[in-house]
mmCIF file as gemmi writes it, N, C-alpha and C atoms, coordinates in Angstrom:
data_model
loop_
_atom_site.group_PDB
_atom_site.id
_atom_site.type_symbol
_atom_site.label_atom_id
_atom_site.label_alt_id
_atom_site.label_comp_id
_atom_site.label_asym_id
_atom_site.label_entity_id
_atom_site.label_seq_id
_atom_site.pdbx_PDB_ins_code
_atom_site.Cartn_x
_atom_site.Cartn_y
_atom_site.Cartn_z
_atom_site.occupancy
_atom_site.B_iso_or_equiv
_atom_site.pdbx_formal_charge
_atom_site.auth_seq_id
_atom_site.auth_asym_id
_atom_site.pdbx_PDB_model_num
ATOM 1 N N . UNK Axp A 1 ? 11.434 -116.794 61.72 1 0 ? 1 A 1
ATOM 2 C CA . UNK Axp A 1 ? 11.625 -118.014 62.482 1 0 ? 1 A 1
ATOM 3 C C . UNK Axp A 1 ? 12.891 -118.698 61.983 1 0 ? 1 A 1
ATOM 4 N N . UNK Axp A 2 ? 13.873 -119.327 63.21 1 0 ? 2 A 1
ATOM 5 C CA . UNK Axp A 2 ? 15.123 -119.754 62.803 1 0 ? 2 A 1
ATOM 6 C C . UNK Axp A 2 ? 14.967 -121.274 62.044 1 0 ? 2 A 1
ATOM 7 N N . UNK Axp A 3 ? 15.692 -121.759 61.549 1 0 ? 3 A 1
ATOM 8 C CA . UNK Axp A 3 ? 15.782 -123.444 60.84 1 0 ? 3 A 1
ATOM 9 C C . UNK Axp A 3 ? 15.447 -124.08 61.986 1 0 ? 3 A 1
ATOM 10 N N . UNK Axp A 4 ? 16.184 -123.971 62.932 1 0 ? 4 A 1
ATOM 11 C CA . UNK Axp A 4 ? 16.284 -124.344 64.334 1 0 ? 4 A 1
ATOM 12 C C . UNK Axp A 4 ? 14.711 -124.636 65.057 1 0 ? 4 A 1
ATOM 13 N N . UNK Axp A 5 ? 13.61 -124.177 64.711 1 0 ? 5 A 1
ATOM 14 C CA . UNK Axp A 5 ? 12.497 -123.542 65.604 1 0 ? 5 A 1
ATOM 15 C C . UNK Axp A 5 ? 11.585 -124.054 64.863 1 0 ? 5 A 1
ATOM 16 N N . UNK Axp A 6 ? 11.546 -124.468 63.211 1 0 ? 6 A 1
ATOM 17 C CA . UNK Axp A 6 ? 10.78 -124.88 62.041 1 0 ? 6 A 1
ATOM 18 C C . UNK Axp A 6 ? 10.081 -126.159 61.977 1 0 ? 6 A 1
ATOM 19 N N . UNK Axp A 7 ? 8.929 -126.278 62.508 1 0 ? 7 A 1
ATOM 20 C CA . UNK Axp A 7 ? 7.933 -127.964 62.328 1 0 ? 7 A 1
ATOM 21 C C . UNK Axp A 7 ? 8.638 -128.459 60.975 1 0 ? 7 A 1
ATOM 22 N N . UNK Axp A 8 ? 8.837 -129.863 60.867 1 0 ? 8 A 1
ATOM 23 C CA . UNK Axp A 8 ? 8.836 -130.435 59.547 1 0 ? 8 A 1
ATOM 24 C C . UNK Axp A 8 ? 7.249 -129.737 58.888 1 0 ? 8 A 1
ATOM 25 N N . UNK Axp A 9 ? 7.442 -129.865 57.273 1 0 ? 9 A 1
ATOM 26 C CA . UNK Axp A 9 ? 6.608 -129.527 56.163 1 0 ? 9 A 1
ATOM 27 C C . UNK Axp A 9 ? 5.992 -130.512 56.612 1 0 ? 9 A 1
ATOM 28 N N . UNK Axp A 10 ? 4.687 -130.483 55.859 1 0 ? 10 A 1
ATOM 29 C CA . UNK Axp A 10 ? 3.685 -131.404 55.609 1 0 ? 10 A 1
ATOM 30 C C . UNK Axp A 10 ? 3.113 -131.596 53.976 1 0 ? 10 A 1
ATOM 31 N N . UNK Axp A 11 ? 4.334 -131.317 53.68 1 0 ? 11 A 1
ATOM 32 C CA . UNK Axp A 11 ? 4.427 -131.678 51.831 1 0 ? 11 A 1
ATOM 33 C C . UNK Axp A 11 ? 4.076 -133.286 51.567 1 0 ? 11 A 1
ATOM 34 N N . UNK Axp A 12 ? 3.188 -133.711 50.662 1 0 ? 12 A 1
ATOM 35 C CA . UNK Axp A 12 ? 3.235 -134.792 50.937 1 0 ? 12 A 1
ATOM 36 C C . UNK Axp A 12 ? 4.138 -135.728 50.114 1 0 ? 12 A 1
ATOM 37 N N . UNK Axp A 13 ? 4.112 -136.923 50.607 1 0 ? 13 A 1
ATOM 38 C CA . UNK Axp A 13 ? 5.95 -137.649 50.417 1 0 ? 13 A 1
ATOM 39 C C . UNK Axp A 13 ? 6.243 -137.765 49.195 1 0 ? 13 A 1
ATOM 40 N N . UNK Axp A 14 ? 7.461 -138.096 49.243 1 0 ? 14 A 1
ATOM 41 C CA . UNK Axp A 14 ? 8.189 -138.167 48.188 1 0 ? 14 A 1
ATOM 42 C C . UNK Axp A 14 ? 8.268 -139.35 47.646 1 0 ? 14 A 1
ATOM 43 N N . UNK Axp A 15 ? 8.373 -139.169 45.989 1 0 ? 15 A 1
ATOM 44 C CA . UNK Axp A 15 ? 8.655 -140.463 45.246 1 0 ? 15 A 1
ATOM 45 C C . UNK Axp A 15 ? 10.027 -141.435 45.618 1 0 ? 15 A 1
ATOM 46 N N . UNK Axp A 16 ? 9.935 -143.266 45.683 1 0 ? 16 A 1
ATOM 47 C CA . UNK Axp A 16 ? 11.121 -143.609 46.187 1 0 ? 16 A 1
ATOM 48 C C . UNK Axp A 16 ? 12.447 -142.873 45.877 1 0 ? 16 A 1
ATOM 49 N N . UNK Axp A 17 ? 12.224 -142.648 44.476 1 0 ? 17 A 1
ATOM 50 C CA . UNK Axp A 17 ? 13.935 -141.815 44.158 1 0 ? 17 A 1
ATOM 51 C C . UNK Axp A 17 ? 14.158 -140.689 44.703 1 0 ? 17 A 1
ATOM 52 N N . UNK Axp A 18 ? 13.108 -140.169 45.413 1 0 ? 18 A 1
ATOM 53 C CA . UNK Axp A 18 ? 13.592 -139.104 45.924 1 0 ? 18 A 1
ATOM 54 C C . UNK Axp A 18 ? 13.603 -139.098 47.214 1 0 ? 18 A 1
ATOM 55 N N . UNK Axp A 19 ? 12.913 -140.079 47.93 1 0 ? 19 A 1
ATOM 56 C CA . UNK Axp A 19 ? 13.207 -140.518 49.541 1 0 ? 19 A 1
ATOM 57 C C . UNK Axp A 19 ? 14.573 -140.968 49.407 1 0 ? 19 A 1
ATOM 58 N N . UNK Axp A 20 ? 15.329 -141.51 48.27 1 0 ? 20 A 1
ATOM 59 C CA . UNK Axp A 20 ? 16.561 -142.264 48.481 1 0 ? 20 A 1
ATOM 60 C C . UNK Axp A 20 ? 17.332 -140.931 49.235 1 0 ? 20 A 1
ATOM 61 N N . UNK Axp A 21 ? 17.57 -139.997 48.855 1 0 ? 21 A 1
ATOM 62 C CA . UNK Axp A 21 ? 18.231 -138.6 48.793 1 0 ? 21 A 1
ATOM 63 C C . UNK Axp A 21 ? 17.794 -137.892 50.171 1 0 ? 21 A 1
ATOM 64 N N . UNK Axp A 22 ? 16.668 -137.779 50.357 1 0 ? 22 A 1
ATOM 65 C CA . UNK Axp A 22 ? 16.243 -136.733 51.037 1 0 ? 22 A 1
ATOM 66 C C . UNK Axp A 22 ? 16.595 -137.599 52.843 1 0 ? 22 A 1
ATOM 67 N N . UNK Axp A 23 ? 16.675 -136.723 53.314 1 0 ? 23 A 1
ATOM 68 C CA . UNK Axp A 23 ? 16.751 -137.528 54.914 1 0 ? 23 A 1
ATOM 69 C C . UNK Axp A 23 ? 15.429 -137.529 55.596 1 0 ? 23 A 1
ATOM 70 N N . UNK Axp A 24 ? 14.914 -138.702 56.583 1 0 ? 24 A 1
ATOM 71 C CA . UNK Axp A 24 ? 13.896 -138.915 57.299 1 0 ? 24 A 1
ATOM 72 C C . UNK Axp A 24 ? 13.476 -137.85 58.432 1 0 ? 24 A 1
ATOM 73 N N . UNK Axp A 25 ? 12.415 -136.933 57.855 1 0 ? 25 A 1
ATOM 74 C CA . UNK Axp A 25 ? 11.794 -136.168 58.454 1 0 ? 25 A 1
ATOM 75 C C . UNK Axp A 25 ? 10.838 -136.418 59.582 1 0 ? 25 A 1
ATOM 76 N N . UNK Axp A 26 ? 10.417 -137.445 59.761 1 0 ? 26 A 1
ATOM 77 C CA . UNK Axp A 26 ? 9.273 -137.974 60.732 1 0 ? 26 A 1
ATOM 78 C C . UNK Axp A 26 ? 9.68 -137.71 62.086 1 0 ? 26 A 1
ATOM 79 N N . UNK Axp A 27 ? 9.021 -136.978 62.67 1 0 ? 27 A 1
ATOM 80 C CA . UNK Axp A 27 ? 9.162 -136.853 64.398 1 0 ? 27 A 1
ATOM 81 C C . UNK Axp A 27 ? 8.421 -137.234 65.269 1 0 ? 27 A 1
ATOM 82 N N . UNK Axp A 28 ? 8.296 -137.114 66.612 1 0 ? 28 A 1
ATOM 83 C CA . UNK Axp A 28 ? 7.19 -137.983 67.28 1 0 ? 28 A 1
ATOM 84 C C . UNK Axp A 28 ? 6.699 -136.529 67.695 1 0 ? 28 A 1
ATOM 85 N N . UNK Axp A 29 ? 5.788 -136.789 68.139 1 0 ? 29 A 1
ATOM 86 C CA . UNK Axp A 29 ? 4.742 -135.37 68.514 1 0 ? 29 A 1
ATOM 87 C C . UNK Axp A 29 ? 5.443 -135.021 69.868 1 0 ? 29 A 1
ATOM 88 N N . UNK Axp A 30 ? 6.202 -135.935 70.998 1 0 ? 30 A 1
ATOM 89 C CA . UNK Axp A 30 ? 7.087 -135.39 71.629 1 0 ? 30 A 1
ATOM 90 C C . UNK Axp A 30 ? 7.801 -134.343 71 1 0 ? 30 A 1
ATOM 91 N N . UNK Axp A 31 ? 8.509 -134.772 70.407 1 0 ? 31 A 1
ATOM 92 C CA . UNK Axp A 31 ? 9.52 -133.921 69.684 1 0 ? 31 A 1
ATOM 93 C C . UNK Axp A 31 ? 8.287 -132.463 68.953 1 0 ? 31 A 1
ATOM 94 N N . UNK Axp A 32 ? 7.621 -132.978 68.281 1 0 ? 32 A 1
ATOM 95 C CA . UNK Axp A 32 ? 6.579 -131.371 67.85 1 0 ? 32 A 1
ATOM 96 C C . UNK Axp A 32 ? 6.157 -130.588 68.931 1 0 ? 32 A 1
ATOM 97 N N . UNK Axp A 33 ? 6.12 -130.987 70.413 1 0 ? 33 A 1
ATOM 98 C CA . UNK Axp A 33 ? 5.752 -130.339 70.915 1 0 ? 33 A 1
ATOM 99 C C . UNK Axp A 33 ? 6.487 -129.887 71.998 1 0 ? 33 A 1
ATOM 100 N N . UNK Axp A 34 ? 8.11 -130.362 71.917 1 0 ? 34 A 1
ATOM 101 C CA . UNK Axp A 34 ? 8.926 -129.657 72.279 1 0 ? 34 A 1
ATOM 102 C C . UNK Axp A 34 ? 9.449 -128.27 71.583 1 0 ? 34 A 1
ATOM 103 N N . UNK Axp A 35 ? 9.432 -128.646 69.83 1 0 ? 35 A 1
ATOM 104 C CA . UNK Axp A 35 ? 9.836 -127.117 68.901 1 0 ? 35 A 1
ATOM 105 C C . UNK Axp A 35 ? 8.607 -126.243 69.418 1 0 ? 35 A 1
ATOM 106 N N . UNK Axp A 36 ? 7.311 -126.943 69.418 1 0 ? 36 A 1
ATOM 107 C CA . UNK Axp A 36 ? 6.743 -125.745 69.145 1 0 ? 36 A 1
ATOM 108 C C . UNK Axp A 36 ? 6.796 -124.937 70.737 1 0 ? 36 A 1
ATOM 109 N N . UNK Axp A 37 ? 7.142 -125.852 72.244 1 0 ? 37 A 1
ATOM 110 C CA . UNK Axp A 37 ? 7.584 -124.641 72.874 1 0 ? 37 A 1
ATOM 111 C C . UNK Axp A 37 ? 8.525 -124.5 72.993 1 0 ? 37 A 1
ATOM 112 N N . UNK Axp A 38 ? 9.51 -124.471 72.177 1 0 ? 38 A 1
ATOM 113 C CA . UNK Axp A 38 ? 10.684 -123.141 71.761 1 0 ? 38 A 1
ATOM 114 C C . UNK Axp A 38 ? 10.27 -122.135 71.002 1 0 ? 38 A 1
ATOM 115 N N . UNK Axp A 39 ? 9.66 -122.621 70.233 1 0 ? 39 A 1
ATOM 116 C CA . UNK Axp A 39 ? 9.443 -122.025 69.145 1 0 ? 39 A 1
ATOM 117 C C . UNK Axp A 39 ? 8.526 -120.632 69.337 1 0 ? 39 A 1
ATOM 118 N N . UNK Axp A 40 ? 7.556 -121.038 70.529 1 0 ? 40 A 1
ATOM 119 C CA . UNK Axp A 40 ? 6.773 -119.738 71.318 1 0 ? 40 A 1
ATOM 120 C C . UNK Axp A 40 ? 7.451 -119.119 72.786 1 0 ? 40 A 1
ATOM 121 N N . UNK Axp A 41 ? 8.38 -119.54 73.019 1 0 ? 41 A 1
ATOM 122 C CA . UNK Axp A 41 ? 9.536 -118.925 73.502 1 0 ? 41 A 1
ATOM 123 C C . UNK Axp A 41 ? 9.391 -119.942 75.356 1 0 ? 41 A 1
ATOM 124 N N . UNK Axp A 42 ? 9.203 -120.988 75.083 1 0 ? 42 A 1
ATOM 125 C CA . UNK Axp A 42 ? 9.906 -121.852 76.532 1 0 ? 42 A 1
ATOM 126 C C . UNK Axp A 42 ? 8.506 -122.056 77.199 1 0 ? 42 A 1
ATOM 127 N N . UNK Axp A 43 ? 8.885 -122.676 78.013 1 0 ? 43 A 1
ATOM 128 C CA . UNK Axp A 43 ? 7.488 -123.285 79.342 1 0 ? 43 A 1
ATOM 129 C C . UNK Axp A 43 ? 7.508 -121.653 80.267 1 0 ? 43 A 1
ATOM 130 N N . UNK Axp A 44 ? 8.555 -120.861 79.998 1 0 ? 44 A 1
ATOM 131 C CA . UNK Axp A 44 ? 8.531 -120.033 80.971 1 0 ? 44 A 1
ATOM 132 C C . UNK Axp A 44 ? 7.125 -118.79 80.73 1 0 ? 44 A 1
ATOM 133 N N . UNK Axp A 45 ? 6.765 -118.597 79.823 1 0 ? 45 A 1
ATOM 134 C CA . UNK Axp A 45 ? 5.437 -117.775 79.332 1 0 ? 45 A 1
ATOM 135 C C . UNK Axp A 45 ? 4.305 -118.813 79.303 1 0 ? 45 A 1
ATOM 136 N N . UNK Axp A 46 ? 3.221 -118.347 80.217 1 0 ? 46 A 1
ATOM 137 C CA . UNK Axp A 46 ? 2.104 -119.004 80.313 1 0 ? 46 A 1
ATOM 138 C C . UNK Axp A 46 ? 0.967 -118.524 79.067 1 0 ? 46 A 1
ATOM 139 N N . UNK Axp A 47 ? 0.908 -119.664 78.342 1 0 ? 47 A 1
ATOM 140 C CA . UNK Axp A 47 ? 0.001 -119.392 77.302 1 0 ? 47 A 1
ATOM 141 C C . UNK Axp A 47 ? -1.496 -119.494 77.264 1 0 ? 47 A 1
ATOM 142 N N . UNK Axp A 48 ? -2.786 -118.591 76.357 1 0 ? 48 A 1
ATOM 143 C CA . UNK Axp A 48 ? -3.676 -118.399 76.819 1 0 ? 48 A 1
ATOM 144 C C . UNK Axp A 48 ? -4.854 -119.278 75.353 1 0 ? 48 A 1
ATOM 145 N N . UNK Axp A 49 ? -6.039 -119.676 75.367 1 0 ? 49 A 1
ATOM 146 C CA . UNK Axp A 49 ? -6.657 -119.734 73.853 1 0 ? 49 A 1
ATOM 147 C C . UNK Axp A 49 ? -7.887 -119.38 74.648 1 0 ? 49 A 1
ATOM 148 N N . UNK Axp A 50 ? -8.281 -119.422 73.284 1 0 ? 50 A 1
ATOM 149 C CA . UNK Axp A 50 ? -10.105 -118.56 72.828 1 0 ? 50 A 1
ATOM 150 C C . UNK Axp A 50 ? -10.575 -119.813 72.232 1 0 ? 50 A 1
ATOM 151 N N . UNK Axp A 51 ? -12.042 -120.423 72.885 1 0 ? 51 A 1
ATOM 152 C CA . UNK Axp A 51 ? -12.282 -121.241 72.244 1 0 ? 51 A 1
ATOM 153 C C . UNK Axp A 51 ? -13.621 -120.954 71.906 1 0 ? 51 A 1
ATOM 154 N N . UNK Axp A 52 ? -14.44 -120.972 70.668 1 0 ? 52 A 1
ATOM 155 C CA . UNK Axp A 52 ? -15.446 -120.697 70.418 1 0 ? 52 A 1
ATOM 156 C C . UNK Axp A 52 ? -16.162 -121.66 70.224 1 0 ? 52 A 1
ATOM 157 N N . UNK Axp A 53 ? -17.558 -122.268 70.106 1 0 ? 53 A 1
ATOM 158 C CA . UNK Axp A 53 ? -18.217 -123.099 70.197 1 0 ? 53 A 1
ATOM 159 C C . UNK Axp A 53 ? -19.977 -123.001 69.461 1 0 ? 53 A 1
ATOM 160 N N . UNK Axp A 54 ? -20.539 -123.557 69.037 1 0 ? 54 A 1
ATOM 161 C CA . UNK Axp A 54 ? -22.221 -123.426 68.83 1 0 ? 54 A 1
ATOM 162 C C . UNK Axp A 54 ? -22.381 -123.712 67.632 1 0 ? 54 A 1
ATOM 163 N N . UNK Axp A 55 ? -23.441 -123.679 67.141 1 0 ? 55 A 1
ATOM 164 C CA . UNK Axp A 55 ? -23.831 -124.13 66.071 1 0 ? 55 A 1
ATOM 165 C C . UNK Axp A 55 ? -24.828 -123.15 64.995 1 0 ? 55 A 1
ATOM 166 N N . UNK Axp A 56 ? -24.526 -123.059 63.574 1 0 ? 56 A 1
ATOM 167 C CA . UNK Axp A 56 ? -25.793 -122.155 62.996 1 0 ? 56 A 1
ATOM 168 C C . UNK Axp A 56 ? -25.121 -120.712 63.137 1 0 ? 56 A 1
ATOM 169 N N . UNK Axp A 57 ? -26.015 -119.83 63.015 1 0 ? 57 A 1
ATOM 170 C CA . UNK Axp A 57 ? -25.999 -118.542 62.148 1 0 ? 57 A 1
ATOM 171 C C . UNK Axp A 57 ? -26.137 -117.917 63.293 1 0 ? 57 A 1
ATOM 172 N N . UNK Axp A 58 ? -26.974 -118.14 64.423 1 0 ? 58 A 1
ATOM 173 C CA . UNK Axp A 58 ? -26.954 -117.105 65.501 1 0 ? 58 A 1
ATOM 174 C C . UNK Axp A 58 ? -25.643 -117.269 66.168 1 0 ? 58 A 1
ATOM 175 N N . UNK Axp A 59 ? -25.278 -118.19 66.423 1 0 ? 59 A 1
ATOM 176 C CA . UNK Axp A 59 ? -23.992 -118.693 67.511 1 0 ? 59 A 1
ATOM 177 C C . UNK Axp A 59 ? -22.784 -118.125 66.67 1 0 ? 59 A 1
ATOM 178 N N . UNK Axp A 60 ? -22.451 -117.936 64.863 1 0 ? 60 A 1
ATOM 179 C CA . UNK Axp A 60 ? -21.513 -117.716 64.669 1 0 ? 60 A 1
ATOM 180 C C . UNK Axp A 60 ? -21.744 -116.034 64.449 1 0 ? 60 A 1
ATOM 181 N N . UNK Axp A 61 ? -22.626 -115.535 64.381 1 0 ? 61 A 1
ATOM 182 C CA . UNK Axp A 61 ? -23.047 -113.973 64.547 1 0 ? 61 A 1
ATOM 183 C C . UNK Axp A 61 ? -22.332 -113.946 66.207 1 0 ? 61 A 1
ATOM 184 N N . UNK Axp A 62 ? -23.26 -114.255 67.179 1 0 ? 62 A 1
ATOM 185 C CA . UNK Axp A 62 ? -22.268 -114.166 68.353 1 0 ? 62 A 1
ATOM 186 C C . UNK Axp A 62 ? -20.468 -114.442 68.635 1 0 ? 62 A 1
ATOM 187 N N . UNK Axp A 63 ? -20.36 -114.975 68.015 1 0 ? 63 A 1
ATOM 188 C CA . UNK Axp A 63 ? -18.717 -115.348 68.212 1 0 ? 63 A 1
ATOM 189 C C . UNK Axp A 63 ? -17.884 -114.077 67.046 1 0 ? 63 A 1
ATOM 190 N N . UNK Axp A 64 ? -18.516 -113.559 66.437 1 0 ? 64 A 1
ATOM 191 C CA . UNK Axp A 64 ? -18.096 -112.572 65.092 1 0 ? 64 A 1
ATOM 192 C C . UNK Axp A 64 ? -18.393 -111.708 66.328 1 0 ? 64 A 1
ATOM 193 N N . UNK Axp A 65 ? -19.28 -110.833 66.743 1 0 ? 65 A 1
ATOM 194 C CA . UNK Axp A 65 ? -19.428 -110.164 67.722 1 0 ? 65 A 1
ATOM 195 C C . UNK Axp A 65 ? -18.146 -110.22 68.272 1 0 ? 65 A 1
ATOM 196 N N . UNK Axp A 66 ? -18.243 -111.208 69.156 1 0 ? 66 A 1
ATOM 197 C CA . UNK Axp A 66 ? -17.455 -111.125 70.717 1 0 ? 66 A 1
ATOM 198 C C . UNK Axp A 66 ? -15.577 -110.83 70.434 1 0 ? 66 A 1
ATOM 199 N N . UNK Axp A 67 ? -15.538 -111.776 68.719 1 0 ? 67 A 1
ATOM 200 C CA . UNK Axp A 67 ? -14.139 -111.643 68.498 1 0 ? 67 A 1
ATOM 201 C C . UNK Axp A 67 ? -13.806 -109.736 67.969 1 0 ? 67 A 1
ATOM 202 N N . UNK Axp A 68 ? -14.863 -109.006 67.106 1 0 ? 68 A 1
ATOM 203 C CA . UNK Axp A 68 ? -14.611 -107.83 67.003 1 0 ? 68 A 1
ATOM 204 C C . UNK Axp A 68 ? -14.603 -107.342 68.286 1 0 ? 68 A 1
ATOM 205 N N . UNK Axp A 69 ? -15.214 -107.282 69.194 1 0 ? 69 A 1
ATOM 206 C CA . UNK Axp A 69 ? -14.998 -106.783 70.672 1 0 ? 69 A 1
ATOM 207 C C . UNK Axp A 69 ? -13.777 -106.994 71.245 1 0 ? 69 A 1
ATOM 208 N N . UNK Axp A 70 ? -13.297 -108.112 71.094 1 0 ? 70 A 1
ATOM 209 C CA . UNK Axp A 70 ? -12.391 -107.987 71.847 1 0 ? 70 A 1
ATOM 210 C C . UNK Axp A 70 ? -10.764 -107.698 71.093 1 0 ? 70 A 1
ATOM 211 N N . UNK Axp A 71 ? -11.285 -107.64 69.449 1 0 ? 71 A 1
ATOM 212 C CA . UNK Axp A 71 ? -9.881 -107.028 68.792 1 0 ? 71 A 1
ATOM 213 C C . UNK Axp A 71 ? -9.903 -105.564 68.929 1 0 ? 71 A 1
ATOM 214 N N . UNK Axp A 72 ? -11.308 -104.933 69.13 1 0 ? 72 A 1
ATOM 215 C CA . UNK Axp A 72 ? -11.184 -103.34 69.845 1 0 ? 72 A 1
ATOM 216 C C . UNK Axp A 72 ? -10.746 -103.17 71.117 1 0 ? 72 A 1
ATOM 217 N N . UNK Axp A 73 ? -10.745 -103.763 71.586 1 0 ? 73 A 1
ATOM 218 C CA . UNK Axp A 73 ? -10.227 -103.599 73.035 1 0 ? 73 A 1
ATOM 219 C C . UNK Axp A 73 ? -8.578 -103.903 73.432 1 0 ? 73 A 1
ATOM 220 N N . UNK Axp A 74 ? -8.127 -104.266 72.403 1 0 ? 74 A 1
ATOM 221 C CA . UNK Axp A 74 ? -6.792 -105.359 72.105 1 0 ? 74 A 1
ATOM 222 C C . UNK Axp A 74 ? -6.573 -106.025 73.072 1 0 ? 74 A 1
ATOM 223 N N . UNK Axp A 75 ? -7.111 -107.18 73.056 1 0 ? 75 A 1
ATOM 224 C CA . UNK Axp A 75 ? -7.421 -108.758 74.349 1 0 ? 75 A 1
ATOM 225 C C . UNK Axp A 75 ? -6.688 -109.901 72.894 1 0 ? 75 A 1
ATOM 226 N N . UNK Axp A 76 ? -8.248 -109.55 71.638 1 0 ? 76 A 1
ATOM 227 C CA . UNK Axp A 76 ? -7.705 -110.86 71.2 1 0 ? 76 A 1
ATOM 228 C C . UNK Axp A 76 ? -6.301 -111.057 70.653 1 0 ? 76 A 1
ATOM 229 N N . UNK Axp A 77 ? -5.237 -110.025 70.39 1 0 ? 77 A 1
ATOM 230 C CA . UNK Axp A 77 ? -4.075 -110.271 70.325 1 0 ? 77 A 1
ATOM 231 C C . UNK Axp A 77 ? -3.259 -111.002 71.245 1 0 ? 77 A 1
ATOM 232 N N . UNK Axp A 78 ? -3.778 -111.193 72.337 1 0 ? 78 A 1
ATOM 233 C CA . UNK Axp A 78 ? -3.151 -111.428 73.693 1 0 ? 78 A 1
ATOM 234 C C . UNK Axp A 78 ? -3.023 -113.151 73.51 1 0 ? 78 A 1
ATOM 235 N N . UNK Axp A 79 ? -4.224 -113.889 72.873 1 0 ? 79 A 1
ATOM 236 C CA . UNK Axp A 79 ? -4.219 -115.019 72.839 1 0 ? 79 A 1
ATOM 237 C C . UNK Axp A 79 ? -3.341 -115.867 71.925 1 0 ? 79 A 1
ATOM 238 N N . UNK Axp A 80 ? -2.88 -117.093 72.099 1 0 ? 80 A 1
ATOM 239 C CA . UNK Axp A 80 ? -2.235 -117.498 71.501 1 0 ? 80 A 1
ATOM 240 C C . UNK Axp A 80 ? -2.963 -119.025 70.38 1 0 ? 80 A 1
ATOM 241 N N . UNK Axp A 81 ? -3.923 -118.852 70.68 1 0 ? 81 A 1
ATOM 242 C CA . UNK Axp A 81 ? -4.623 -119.983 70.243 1 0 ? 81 A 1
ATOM 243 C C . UNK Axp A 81 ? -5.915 -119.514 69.868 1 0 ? 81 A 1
ATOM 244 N N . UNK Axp A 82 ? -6.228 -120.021 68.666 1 0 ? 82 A 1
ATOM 245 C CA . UNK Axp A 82 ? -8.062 -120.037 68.713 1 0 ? 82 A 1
ATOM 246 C C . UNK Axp A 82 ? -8.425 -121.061 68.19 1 0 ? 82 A 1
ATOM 247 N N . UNK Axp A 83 ? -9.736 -121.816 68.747 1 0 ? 83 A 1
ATOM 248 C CA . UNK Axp A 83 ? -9.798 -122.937 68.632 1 0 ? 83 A 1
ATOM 249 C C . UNK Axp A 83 ? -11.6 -122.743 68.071 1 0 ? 83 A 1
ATOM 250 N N . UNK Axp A 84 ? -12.443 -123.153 67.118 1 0 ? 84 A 1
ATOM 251 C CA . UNK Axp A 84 ? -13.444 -123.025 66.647 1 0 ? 84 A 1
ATOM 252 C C . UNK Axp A 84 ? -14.036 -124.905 66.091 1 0 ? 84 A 1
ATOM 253 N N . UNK Axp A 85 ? -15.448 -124.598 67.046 1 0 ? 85 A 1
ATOM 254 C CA . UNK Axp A 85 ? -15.974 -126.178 65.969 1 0 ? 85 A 1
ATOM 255 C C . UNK Axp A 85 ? -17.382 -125.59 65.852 1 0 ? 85 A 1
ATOM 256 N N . UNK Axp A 86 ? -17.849 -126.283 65.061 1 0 ? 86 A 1
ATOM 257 C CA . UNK Axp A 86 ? -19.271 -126.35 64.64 1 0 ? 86 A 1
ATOM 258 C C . UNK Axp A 86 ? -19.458 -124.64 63.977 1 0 ? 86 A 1
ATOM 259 N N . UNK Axp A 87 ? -20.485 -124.296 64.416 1 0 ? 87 A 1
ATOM 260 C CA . UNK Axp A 87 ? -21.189 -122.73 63.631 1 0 ? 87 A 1
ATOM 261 C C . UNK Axp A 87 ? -19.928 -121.803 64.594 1 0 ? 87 A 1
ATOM 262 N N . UNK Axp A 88 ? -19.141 -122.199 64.916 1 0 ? 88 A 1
ATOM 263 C CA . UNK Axp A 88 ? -18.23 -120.838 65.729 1 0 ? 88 A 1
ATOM 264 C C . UNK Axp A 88 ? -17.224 -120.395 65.111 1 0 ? 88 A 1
């Protein structure tokens, strides 16, 4: 990934003497969410996510399932996102 294409760190801040030095990193999430579509190559590629969901031991047995299924099949490479709450 180029300098160009790179989210600010999320190091956390710096001591005053060293904010004196360093330049103001803060962006607006406009701006984060313009790099990050450059950064996945433009508005022109339509992007896809996997979102898993449920709660407990059966629901995350099912989602372990469904994600080995579909890395045999090569689907889940395809996605660009995975998004998980609770037991998923």
């Amino acid at each position: 990934m180029s300098d160009e294409t790179r989210l600010p760190s999320l190091e956390p801040p710096k001591s005053n003497k060293q904010q004196s030095s360093a330049k103001n990193t803060a962006i607006s999430l406009q701006q984060v969410l313009q790099e990050e579509r450059a950064a996945l190559g433009g508005d022109k590629i339509q992007r896809s996510a996997l979102c898993i969901s449920g709660g407990g031991i059966r629901s995350a047995t099912f989602a372990l399932g469904a994600l080995q299924g579909l890395a045999q099949l090569g689907i889940l490479e395809k996605f660009d996102y995975l998004s998980t709450v609770s037991g998923g």
